[in-house]
Backbone as ProteinMPNN parsed JSONL, in Angstrom:
{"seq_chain_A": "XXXXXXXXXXXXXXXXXXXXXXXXXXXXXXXXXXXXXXXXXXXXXXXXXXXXXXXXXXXXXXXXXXXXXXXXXXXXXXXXXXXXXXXXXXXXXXXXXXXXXXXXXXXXXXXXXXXXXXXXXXXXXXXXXXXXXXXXXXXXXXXXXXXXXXXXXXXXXXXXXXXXXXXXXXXXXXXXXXX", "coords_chain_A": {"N_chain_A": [[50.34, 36.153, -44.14], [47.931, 35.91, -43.236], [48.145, 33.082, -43.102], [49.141, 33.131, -40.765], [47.633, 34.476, -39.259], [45.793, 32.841, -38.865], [46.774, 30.987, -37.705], [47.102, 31.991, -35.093], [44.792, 32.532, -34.27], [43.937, 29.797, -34.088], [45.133, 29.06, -32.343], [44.588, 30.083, -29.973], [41.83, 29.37, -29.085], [42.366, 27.256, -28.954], [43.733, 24.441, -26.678], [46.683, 23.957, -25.396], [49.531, 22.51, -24.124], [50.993, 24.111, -23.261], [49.315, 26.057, -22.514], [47.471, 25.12, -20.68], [49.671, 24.378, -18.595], [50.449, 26.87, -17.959], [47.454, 28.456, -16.976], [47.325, 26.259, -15.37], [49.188, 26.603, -12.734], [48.617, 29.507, -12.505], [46.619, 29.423, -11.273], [47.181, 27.867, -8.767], [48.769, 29.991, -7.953], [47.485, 31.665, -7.186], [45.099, 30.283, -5.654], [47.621, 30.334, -3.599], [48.381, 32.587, -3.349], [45.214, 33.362, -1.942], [45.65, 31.892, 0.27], [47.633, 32.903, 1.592], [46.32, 35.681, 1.966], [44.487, 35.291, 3.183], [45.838, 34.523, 5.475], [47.578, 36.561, 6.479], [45.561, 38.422, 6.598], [42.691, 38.454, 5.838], [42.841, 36.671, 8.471], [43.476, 38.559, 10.699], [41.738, 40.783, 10.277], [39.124, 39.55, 10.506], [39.655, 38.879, 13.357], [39.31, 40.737, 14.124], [37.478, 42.171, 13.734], [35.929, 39.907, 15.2], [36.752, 40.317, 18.217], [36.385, 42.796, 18.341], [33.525, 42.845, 18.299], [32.838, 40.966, 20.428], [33.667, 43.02, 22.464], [31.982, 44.865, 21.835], [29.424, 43.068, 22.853], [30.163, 42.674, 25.624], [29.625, 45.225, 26.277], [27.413, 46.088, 26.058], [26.057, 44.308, 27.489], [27.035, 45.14, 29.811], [26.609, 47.539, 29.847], [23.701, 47.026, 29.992], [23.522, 45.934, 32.999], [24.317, 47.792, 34.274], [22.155, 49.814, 33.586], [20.487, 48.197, 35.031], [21.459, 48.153, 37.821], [21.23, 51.327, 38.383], [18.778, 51.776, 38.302], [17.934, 49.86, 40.515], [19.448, 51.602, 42.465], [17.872, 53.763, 42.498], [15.335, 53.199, 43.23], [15.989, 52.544, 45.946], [17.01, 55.161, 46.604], [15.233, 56.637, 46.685], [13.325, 55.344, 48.893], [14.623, 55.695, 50.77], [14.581, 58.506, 50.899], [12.173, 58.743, 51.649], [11.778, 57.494, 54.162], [14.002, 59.267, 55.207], [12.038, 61.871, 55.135], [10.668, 61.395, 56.649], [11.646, 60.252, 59.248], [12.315, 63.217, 59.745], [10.126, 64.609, 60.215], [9.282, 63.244, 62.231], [11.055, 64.091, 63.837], [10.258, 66.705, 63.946], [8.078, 66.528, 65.21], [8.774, 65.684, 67.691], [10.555, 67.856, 68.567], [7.885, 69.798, 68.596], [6.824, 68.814, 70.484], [8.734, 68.779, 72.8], [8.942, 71.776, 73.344], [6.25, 72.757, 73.382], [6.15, 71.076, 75.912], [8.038, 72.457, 77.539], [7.543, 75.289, 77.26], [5.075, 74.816, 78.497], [6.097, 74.241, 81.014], [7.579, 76.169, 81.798], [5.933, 78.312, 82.046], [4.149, 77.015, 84.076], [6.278, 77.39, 86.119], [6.513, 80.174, 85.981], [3.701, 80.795, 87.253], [4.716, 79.343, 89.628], [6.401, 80.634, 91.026], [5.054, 83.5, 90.873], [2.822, 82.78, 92.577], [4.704, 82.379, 94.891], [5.635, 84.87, 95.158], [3.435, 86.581, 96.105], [2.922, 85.27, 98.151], [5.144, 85.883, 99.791], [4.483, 88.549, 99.394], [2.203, 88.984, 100.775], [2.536, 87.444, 103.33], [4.928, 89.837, 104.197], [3.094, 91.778, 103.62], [1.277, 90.928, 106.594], [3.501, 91.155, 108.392], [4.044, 93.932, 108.175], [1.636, 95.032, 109.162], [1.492, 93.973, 111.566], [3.2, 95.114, 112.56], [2.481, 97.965, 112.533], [0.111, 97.484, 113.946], [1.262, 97.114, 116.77], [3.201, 99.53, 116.784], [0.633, 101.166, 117.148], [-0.029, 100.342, 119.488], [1.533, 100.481, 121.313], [1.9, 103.418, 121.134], [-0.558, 104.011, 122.133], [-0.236, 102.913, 124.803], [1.714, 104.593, 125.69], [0.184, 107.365, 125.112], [-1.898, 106.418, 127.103], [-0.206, 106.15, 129.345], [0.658, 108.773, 130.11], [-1.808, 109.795, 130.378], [-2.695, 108.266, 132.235], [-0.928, 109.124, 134.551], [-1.123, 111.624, 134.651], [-3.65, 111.692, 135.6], [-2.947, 109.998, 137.687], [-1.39, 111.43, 139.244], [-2.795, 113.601, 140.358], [-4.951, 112.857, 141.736], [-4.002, 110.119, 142.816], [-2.398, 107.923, 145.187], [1.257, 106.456, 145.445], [1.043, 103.648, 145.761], [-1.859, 102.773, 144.355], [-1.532, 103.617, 141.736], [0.675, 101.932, 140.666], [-0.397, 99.646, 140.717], [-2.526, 99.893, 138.842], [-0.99, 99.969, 136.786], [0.41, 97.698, 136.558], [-2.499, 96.146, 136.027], [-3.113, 97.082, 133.635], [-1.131, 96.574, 131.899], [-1.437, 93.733, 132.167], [-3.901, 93.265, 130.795], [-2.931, 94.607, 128.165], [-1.388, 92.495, 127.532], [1.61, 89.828, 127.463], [2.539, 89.599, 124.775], [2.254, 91.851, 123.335], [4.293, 93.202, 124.667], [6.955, 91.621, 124.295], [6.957, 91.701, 121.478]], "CA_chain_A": [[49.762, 36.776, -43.055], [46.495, 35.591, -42.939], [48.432, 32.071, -42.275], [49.664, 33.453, -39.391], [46.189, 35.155, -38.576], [44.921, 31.649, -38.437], [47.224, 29.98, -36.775], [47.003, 32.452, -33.826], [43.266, 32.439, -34.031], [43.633, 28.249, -34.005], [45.722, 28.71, -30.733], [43.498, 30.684, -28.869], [41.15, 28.371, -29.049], [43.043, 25.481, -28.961], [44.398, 23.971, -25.365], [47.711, 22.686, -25.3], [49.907, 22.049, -23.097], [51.845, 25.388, -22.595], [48.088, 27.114, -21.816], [47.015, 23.918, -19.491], [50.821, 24.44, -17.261], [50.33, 28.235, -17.208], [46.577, 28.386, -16.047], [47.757, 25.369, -13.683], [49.979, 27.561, -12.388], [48.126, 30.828, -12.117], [45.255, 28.769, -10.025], [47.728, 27.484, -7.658], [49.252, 31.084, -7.329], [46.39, 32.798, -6.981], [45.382, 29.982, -4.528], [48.768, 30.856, -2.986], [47.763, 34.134, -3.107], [44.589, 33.991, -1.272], [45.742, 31.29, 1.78], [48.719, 34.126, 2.357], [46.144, 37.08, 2.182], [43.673, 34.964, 4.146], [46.706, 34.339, 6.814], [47.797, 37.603, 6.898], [44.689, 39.912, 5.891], [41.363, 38.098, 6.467], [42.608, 36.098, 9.563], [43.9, 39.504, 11.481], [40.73, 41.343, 10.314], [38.212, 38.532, 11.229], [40.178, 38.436, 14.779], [39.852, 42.023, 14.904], [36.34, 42.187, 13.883], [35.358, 39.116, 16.662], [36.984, 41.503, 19.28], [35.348, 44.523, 18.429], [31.771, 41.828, 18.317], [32.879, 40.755, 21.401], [33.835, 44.469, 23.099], [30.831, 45.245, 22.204], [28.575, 42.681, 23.601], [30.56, 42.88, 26.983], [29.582, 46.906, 26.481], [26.094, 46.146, 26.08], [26.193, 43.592, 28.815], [27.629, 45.833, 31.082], [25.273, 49.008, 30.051], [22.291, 46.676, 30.812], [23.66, 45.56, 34.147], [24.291, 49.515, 34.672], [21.137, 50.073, 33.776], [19.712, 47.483, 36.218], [21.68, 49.069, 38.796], [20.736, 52.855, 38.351], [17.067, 51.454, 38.732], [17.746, 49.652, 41.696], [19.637, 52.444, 43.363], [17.124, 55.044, 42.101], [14.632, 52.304, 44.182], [16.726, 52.678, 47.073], [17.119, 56.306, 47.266], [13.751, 56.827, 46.685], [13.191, 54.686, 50.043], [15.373, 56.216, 51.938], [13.99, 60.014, 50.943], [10.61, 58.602, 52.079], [12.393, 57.347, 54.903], [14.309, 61.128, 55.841], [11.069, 61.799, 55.734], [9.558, 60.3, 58.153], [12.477, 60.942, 60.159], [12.139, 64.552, 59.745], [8.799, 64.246, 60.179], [9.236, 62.647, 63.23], [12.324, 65.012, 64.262], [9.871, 68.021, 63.826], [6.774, 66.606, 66.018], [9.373, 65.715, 68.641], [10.949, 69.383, 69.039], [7.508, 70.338, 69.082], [6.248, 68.198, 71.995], [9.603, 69.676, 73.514], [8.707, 73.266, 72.627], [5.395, 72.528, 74.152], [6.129, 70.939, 77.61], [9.023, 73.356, 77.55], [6.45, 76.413, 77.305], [3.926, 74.407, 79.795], [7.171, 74.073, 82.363], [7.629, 77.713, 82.023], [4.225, 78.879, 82.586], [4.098, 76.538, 85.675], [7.781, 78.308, 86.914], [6.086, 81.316, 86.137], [2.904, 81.046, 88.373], [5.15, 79.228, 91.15], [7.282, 82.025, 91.402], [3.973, 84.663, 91.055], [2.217, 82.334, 94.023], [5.885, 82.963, 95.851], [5.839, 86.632, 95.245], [2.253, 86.597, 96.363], [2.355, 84.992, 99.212], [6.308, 86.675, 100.316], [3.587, 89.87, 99.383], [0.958, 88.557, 102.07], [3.662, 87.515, 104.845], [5.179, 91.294, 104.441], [1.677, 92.886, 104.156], [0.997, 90.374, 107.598], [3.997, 91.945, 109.227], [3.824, 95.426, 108.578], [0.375, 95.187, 109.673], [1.74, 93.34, 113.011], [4.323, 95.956, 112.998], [1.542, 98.987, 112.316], [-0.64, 97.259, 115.146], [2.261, 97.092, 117.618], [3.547, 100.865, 116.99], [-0.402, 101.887, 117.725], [-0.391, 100.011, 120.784], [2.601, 101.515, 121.676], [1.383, 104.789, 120.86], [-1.894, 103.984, 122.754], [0.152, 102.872, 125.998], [2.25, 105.878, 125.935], [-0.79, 108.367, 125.997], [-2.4, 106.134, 128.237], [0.643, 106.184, 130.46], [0.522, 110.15, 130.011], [-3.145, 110.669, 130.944], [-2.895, 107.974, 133.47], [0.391, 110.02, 135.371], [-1.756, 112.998, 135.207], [-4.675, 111.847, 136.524], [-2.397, 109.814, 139.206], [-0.622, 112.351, 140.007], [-3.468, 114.707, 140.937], [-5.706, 111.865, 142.943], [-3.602, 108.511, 143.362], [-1.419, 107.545, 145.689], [1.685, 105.577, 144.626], [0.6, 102.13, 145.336], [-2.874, 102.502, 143.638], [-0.277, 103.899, 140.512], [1.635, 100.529, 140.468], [-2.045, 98.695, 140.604], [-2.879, 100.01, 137.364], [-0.106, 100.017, 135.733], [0.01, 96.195, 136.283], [-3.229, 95.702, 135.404], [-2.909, 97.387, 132.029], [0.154, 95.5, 130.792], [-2.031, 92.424, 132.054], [-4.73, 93.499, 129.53], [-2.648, 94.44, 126.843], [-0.528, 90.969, 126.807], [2.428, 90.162, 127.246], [3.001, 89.691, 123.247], [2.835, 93.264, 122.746], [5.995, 93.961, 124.937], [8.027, 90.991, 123.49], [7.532, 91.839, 120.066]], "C_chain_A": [[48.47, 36.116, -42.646], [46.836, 34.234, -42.658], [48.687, 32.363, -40.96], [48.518, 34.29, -38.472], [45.683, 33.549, -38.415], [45.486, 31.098, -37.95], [47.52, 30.851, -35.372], [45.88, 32.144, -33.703], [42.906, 31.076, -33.446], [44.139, 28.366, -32.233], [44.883, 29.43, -29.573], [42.473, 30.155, -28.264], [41.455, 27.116, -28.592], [43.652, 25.589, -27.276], [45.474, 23.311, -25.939], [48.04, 22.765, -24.232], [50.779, 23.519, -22.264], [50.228, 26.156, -21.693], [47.744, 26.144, -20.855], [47.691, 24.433, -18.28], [50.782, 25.96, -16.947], [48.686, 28.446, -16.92], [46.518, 27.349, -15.162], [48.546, 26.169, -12.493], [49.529, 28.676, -11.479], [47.051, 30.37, -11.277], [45.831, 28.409, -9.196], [48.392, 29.029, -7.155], [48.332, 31.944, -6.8], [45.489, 31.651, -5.953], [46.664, 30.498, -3.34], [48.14, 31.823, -2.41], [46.793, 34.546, -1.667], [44.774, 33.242, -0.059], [46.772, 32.352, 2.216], [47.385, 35.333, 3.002], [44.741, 36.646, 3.456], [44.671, 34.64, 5.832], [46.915, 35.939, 7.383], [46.866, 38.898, 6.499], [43.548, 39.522, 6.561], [41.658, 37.823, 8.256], [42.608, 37.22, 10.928], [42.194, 40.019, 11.583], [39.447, 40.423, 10.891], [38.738, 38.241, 12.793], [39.38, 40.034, 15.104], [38.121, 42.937, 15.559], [35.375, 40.838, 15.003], [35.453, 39.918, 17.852], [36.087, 42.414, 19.655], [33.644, 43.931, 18.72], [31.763, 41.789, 19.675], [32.776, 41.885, 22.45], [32.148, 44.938, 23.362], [29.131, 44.929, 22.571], [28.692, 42.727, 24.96], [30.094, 44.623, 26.91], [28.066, 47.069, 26.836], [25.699, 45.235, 27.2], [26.446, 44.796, 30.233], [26.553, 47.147, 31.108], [23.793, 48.32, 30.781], [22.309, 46.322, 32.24], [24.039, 47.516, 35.074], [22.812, 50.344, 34.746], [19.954, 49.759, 35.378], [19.832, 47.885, 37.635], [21.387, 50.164, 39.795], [19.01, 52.163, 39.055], [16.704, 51.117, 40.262], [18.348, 50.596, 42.769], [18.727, 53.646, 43.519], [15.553, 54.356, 43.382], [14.452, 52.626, 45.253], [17.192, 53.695, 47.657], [16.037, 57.173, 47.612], [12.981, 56.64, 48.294], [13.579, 55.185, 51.047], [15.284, 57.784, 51.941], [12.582, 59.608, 51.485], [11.349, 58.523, 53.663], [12.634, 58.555, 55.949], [13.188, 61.55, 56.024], [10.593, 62.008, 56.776], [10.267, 60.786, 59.21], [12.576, 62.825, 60.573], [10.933, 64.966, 60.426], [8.743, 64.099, 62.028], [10.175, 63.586, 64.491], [11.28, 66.032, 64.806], [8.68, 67.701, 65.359], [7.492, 66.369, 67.696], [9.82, 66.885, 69.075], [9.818, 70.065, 69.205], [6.619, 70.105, 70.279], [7.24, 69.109, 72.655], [9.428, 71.25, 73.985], [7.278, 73.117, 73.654], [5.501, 72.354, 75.822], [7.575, 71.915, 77.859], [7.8, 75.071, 78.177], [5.417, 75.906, 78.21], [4.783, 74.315, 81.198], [7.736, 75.598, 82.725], [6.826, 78.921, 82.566], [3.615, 78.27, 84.095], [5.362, 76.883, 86.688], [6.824, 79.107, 87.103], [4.634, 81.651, 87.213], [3.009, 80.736, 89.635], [5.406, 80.186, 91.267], [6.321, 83.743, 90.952], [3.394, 84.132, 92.531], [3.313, 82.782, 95.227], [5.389, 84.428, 96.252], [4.143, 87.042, 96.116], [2.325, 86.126, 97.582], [3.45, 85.857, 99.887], [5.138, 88.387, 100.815], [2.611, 89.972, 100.71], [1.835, 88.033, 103.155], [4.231, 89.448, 105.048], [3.954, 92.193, 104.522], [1.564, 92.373, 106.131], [1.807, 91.435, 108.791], [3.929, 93.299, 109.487], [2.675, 95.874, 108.934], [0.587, 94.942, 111.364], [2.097, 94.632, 113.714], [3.755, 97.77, 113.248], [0.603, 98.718, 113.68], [0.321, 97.523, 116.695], [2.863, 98.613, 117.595], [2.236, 101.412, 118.097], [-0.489, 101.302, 119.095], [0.327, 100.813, 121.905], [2.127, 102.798, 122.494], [0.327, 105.287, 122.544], [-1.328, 104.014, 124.641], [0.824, 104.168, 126.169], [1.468, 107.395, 126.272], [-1.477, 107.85, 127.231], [-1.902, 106.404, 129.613], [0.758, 107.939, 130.713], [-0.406, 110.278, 130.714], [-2.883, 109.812, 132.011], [-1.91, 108.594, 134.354], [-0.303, 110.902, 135.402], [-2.848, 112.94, 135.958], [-4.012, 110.987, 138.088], [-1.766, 110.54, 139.798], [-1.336, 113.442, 140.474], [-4.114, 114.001, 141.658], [-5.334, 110.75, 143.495], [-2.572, 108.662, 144.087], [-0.545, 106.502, 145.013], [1.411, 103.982, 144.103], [-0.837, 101.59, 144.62], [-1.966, 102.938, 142.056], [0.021, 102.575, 140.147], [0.231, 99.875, 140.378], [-2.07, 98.861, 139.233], [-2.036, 100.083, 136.512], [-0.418, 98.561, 135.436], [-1.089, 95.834, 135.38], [-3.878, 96.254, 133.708], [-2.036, 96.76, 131.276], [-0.736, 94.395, 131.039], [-3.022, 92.051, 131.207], [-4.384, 93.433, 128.214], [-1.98, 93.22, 126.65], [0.553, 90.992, 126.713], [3.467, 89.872, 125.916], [2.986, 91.192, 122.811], [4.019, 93.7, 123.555], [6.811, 93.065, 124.423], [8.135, 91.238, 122.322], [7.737, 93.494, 120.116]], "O_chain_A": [[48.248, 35.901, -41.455], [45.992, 33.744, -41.907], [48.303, 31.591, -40.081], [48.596, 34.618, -37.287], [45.001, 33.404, -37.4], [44.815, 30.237, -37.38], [48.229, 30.278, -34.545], [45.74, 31.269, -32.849], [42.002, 30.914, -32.627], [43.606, 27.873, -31.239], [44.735, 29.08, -28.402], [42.176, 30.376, -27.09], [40.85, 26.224, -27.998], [43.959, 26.664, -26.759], [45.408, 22.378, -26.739], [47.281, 23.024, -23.298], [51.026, 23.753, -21.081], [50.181, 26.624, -20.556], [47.78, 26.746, -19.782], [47.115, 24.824, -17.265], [51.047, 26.338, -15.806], [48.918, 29.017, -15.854], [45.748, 27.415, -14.204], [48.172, 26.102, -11.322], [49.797, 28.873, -10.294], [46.613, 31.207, -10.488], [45.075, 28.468, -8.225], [48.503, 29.194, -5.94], [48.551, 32.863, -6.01], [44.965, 32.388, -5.118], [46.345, 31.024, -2.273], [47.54, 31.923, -1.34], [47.049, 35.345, -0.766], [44.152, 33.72, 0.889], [46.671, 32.667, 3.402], [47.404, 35.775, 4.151], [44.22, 37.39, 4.286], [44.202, 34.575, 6.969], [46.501, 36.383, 8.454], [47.256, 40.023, 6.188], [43.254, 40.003, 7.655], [41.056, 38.417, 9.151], [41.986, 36.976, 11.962], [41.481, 39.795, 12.562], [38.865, 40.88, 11.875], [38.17, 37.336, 13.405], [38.96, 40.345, 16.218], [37.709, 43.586, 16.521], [34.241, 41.057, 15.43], [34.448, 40.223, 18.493], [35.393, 42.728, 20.622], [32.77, 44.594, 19.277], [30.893, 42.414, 20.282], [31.888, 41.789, 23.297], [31.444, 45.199, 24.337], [28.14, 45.657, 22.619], [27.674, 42.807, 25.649], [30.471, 45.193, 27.933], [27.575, 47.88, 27.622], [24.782, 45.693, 27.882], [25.921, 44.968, 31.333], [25.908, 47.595, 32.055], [23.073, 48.781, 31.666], [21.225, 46.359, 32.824], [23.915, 47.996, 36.201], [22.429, 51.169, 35.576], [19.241, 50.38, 36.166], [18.925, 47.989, 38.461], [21.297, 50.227, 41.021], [18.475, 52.256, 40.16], [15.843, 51.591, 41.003], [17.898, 50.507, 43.911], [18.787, 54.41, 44.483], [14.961, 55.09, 44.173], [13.382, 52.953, 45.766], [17.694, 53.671, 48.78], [15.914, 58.068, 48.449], [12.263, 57.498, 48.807], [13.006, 55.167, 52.136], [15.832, 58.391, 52.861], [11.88, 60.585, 51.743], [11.43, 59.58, 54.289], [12.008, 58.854, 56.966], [12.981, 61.749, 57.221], [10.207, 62.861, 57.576], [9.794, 61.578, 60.024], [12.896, 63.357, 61.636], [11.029, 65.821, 61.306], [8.181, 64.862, 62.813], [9.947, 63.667, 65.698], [11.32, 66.28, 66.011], [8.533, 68.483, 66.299], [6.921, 66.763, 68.713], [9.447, 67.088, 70.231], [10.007, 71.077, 69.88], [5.908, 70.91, 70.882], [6.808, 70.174, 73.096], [9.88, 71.678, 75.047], [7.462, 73.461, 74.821], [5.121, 73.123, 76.704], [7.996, 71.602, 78.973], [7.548, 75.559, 79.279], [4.802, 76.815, 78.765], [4.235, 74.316, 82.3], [8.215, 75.976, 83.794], [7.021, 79.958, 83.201], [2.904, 78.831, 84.929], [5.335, 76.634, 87.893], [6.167, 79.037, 88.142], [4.593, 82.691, 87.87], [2.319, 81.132, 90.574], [4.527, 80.92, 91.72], [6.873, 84.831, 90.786], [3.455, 84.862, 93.521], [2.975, 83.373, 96.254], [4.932, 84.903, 97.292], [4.129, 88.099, 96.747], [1.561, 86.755, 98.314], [2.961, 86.693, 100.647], [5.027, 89.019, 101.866], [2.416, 90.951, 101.43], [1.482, 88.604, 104.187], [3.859, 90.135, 105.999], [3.816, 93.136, 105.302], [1.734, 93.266, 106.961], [1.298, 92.156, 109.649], [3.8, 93.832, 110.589], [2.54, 97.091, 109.062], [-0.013, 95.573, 112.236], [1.7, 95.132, 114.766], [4.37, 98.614, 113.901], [0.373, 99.667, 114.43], [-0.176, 98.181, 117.609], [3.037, 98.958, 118.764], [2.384, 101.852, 119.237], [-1.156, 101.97, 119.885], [-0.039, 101.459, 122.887], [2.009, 103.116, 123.677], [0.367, 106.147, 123.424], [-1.768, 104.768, 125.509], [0.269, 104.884, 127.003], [1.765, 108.243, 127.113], [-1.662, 108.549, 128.227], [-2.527, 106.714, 130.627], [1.019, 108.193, 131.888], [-0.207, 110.843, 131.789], [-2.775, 110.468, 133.047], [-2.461, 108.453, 135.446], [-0.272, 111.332, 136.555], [-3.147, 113.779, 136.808], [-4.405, 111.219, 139.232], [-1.523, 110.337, 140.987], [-0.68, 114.328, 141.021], [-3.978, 114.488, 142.78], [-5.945, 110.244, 144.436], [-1.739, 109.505, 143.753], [-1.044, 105.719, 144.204], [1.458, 103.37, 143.037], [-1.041, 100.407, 144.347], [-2.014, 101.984, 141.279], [-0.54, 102.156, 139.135], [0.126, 99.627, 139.177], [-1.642, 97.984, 138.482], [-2.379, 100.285, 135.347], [-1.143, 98.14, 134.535], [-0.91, 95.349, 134.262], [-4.787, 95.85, 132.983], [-2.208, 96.447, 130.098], [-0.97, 93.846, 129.963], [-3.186, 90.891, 130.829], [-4.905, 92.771, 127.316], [-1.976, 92.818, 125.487], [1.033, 91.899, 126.033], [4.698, 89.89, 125.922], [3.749, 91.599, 121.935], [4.734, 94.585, 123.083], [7.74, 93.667, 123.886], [9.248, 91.106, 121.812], [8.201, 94.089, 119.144]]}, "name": "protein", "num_of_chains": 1, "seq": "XXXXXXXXXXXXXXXXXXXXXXXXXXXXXXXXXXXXXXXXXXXXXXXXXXXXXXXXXXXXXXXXXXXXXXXXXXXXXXXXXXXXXXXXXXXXXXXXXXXXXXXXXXXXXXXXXXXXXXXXXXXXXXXXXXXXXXXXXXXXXXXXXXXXXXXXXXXXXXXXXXXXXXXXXXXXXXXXXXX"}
């Protein structure tokens, strides 16, 4: 036994040729091994992980150009609320010029059409004053023509009658018998 304890012990140690062709072997398989697991393991995962590298520099690319964007539209709306603005702005002082000569074109209607009524007022006062003067004249000839018939008819003869008649219409005018 203890021969056979030493002559394992010697081989363990010892290189020949059987331990040389089987760790020749197991280094080429286990090469083998890792160009397969590098074909079909690493090379997939190293594709998969470039991708995903890649994905997500085009992600970050694209957020910063999104970014750049937002900024410049935020710029640009900004501009164009200053803008409305202005326009508003501008909207408002215009409706109230309008509003204004609107209310100054109303107020100048309104005192034509008082000067109208005012003066329509002073032509109709005119006439019914004409028309008040012209009754009394009337009036006036009609007693006149009264007292004068009584007193011609107690001292005048007819043709001194006709005298004065004449010469009373020739006094009063002959605008008080046409109108």
């Amino acid at each position: 036994m203890i021969l056979l304890a030493e002559q394992s012990m010697s081989r363990l140690f010892d290189l020949d040729w059987q331990l040389v062709a089987d760790a020749s072997l197991m280094i080429i398989a286990v090469f083998v091994l890792f160009l397969l697991m590098s074909y079909f393991l690493f090379n997939p995962a190293r594709k998969m992980l470039n991708t995903r590298k890649e994905k997500i520099q085009n992600e970050l690319e694209t957020a910063k150009q999104d970014m750049e964007e937002a900024g410049r539209l935020k710029k640009e709306y900004e501009a164009r609320i200053k803008e409305i603005d202005k326009e508003a702005e501008a909207i408002l002082s215009e409706a109230r010029k309008k509003a204004l000569s609107n209310e100054n074109q109303i107020v100048a209607e309104a005192k034509e059409e008082a000067a109208r009524i005012l003066e329509r007022a002073r032509v109709e006062a005119e006439l019914e004053k004409q028309k008040v003067t012209d009754e009394v004249k009337k009036e006036i000839i009609a007693v006149s023509a009264l007292m004068a018939g009584k007193l011609i008819t107690a001292s005048i003869d007819t043709a001194v009658q006709n005298q004065l008649i004449d010469e009373t219409i020739k006094e009063m005018g002959e605008k008080t018998w046409l109108s």
